[in-house]
N, CA, C and O of each residue as an XYZ file, in Angstrom:
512
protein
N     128.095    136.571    120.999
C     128.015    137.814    120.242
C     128.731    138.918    121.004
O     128.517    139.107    122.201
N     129.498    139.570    120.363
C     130.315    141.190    120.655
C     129.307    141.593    121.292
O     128.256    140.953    121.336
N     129.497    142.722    121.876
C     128.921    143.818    122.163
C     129.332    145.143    123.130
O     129.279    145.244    124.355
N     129.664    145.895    122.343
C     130.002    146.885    122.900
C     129.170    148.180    123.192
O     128.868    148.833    122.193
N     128.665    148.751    124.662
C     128.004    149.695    124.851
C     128.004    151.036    125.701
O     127.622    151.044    126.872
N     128.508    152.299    124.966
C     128.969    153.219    125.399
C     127.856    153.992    126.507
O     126.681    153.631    126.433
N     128.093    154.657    127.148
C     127.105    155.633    128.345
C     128.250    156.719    129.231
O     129.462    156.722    129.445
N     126.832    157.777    129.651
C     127.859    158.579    130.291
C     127.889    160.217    129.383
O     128.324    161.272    129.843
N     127.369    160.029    128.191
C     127.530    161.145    127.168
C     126.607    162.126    128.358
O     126.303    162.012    129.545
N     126.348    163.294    127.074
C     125.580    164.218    128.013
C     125.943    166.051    127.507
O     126.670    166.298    126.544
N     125.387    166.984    128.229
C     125.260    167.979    127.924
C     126.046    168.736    128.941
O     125.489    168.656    130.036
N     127.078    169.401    128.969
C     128.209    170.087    129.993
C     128.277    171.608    128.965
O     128.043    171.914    127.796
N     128.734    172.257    130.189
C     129.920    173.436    129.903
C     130.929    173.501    129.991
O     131.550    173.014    130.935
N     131.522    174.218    128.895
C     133.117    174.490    128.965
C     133.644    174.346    130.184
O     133.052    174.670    131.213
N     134.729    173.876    130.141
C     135.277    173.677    131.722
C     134.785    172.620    132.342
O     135.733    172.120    132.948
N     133.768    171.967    132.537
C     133.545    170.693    133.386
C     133.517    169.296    133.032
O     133.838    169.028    131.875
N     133.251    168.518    133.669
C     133.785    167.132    133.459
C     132.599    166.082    132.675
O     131.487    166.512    132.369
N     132.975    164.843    132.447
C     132.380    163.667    132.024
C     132.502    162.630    131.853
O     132.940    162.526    130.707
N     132.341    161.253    132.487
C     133.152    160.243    132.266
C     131.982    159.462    131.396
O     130.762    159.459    131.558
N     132.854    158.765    130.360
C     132.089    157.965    129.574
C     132.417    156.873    130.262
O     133.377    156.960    131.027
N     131.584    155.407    130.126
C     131.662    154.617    130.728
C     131.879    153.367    129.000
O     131.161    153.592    128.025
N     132.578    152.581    128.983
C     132.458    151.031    127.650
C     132.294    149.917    128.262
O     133.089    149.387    129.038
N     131.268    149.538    127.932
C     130.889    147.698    128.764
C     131.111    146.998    127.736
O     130.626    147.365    126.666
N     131.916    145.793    127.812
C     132.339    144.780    126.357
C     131.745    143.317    127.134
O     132.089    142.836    128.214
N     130.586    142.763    126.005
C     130.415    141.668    126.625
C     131.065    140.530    125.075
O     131.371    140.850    123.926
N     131.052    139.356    125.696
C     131.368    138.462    124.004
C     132.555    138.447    123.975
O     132.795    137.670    123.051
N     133.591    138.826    124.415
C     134.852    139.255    124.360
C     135.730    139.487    126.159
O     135.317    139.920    127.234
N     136.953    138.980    125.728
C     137.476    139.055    126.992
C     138.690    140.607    126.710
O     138.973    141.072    125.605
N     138.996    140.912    127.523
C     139.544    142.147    127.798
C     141.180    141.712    128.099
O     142.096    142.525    128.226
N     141.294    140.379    128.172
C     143.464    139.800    128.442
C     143.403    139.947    126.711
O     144.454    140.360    126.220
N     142.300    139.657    125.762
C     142.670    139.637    124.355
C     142.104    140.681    123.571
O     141.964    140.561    122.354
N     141.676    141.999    124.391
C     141.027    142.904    123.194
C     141.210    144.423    123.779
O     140.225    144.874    124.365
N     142.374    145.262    123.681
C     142.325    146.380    123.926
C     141.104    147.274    123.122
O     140.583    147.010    122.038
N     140.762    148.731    124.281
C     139.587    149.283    123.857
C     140.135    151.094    123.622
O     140.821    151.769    124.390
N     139.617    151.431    122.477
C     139.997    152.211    122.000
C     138.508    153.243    122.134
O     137.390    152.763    121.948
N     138.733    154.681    122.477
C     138.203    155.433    122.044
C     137.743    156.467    120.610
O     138.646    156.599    119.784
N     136.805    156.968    120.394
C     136.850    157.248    118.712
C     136.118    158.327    119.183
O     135.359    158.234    120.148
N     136.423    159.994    118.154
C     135.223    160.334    118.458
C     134.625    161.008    116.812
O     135.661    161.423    116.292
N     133.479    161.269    115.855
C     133.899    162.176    115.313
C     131.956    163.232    115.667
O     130.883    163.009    116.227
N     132.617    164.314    114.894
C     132.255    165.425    115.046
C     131.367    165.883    113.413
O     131.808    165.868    112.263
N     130.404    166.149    113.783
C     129.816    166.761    112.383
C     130.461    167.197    110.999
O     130.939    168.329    111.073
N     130.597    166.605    109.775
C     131.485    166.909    108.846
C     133.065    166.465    109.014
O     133.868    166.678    108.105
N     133.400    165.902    110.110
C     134.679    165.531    110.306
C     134.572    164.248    110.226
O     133.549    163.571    110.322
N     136.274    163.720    109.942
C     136.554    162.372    110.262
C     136.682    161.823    111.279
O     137.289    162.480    112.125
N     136.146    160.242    111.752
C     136.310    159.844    112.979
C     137.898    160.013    113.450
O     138.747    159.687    112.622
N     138.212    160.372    114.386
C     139.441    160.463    115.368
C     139.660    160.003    115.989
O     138.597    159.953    116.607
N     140.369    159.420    116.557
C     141.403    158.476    117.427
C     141.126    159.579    118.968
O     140.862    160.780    119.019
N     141.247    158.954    119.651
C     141.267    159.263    121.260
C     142.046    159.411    121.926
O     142.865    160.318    122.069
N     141.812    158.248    122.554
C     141.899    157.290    123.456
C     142.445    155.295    123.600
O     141.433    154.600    123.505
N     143.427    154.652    123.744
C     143.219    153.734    123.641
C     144.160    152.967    125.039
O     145.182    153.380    125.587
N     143.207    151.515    125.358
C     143.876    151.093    126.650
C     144.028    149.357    126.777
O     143.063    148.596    126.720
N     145.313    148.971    126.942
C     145.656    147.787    127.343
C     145.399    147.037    128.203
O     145.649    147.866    129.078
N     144.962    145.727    129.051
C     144.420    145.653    129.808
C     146.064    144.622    130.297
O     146.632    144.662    131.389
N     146.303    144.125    129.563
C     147.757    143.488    129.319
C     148.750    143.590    130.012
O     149.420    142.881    130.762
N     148.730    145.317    129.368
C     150.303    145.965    130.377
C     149.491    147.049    130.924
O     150.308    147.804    131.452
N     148.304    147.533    131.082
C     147.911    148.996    131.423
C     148.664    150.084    130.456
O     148.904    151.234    130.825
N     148.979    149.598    129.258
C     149.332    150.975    128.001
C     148.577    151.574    127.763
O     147.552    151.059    127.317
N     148.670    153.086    127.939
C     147.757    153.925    127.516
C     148.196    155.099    126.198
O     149.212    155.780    126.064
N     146.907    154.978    125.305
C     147.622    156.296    124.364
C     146.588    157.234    124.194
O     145.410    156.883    124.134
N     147.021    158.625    124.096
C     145.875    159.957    123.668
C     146.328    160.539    122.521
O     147.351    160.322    121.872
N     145.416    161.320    122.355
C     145.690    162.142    120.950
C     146.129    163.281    121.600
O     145.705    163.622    122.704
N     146.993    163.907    120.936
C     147.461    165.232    121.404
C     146.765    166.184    121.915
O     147.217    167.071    122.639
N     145.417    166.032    121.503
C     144.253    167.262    121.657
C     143.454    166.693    122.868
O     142.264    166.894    123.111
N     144.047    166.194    123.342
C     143.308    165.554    124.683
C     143.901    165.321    125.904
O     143.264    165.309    126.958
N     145.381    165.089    125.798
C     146.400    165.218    126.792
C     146.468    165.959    127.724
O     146.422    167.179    127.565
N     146.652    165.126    129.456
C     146.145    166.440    129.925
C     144.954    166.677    130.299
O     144.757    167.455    131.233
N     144.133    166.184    129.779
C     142.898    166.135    130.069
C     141.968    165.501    130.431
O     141.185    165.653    131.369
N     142.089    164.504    129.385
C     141.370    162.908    129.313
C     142.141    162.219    130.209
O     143.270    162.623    130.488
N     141.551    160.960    130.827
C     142.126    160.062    131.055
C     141.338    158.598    130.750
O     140.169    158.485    131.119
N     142.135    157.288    129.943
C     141.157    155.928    130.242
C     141.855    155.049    131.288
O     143.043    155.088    131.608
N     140.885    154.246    131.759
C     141.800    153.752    132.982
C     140.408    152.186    132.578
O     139.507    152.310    131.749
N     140.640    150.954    133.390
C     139.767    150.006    133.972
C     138.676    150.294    134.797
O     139.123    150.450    135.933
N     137.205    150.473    134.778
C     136.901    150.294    136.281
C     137.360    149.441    137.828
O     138.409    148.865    138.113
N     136.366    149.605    138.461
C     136.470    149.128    139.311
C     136.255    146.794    139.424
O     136.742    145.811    139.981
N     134.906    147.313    138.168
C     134.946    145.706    137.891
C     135.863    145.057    137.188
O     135.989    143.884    136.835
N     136.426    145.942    137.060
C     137.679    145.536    135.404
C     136.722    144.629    134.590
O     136.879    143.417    134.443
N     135.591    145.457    134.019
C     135.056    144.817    132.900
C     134.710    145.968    131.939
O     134.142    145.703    130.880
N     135.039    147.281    132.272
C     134.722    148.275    131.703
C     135.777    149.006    131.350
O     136.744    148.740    132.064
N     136.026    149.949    130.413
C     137.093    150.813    130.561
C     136.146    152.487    130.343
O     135.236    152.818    129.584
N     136.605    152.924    130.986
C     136.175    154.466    131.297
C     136.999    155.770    130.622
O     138.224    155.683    130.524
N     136.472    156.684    130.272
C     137.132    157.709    129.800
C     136.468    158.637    130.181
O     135.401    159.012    129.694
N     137.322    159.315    131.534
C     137.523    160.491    132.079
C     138.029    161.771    131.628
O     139.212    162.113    131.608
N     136.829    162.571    131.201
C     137.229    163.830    130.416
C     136.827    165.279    131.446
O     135.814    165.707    131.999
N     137.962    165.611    131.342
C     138.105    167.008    132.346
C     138.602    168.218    131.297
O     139.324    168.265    130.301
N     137.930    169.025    131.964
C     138.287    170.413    130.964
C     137.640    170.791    129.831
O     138.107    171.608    129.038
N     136.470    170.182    129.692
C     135.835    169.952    128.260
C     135.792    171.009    127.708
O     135.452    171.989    128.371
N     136.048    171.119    126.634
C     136.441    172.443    125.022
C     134.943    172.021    124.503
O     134.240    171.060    124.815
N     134.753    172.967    123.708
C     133.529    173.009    122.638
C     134.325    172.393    121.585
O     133.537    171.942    120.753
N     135.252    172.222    121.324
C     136.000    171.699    120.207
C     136.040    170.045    120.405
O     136.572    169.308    119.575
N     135.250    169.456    121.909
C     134.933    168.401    122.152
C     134.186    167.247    121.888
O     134.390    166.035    121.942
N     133.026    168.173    121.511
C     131.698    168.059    120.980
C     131.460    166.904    119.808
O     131.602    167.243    118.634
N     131.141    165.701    120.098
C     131.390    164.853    118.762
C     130.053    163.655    119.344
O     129.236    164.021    120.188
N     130.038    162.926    119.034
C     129.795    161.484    119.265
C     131.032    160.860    119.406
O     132.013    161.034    118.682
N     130.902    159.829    120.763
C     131.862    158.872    121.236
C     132.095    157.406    121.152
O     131.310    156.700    121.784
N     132.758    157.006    120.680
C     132.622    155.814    120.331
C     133.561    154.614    121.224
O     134.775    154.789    121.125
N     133.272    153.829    121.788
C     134.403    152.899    122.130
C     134.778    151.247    121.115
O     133.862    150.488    120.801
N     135.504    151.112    120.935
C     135.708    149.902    119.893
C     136.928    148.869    120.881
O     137.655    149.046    121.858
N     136.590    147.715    119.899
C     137.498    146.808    120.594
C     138.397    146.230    119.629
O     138.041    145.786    118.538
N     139.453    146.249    120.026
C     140.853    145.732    118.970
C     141.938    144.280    119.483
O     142.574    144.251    120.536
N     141.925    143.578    118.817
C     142.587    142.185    119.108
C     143.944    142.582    119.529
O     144.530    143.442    118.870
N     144.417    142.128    120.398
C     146.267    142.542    120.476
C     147.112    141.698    119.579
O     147.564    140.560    119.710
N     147.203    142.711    118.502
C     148.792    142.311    117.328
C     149.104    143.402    117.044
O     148.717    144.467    117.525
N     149.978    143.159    116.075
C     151.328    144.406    116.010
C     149.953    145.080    115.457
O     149.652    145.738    116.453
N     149.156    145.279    114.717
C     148.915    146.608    114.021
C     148.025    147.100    115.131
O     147.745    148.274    114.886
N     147.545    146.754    116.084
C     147.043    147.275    117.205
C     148.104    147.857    117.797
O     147.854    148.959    118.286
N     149.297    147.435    117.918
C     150.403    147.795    118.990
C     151.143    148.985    118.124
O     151.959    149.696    118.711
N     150.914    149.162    116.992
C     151.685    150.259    115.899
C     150.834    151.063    115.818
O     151.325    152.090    115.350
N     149.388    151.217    116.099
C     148.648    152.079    115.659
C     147.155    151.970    116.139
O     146.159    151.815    115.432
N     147.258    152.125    117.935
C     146.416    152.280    118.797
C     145.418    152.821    118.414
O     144.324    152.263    118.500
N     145.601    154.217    117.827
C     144.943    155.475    117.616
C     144.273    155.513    116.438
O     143.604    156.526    116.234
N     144.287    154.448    115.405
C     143.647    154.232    114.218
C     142.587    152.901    114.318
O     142.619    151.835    114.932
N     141.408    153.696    113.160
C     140.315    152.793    113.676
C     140.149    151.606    112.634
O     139.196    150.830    112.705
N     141.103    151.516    111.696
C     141.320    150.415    111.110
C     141.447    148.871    111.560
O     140.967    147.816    111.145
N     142.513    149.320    112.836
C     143.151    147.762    113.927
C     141.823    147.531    115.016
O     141.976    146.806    115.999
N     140.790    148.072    114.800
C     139.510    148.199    115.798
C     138.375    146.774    115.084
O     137.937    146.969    113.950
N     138.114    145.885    115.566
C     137.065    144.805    114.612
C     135.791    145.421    115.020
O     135.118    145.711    114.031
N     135.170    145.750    116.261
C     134.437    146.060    117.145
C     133.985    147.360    117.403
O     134.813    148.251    117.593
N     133.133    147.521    117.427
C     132.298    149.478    117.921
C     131.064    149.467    118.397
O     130.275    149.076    117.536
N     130.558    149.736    119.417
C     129.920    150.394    119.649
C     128.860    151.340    118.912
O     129.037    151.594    117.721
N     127.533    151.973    119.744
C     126.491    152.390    118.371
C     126.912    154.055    119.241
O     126.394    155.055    118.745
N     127.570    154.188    120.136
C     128.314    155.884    120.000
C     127.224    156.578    121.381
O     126.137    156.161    121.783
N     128.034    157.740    121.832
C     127.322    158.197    122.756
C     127.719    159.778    122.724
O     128.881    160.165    122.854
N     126.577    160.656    122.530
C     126.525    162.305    122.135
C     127.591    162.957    123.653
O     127.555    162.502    124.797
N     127.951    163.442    123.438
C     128.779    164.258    123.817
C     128.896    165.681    123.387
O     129.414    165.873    122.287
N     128.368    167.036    124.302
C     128.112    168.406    123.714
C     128.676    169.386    124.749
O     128.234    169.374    125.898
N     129.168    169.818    124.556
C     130.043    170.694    125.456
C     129.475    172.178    124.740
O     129.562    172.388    123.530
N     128.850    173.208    125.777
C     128.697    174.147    125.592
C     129.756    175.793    125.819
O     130.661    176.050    126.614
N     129.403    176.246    125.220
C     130.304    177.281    126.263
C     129.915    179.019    126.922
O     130.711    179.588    127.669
């Protein structure tokens, strides 16, 4: 069985940091890039974050550049998303998902369509 489980959310101020942490069990990580999601009250879920384990490809959303970073842990069983600078415009639930590597993963990282896999999300609130 999948399973994907986000941690790390939490309550910050403008300006400071947060790393979310994604543990994927059921699934190997040479065949399933992990994508970040976040959405926000009344909004649509949004694209992030997403990371290759393959080639180390990384993609962000414009509104995060700069800021964010996803990288592997240390076990390389996790992938992490390092958020610095946090905006109130941040503020969502976080999601990490897992996506098979083919072209529509490789055309469209950032969409949660090419994602089979998610996570049950982790609050994220940035004050200011």
């Amino acid at each position: 069985e999948v399973q994907l489980g986000e941690s790390g959310g939490g309550l910050v101020q403008a300006g400071e940091s947060l790393r979310l942490s994604c543990a994927a069990s059921g699934l190997s990580l040479d065949d399933y890039a992990i994508g970040w999601f976040r959405q926000a009250p009344g909004l649509e879920r949004e694209g992030v974050s997403s990371f290759s384990k393959r080639d180390g490809s990384t993609a962000y959303a414009d509104s995060v550049k700069d800021r964010f970073t996803i990288s592997l842990d240390s076990t390389k069983k996790a992938v992490t998303l390092q958020m610095n600078n946090l905006k109130r415009e941040d503020t969502a639930v976080y999601y990490c998902a897992a996506g098979r590597h083919d072209s529509n993963w490789w055309l469209r990282p950032l969409s949660d369509y090419v994602y089979q896999y998610w996570g049950r999300g982790t609050q994220v609130t940035v004050s200011s």
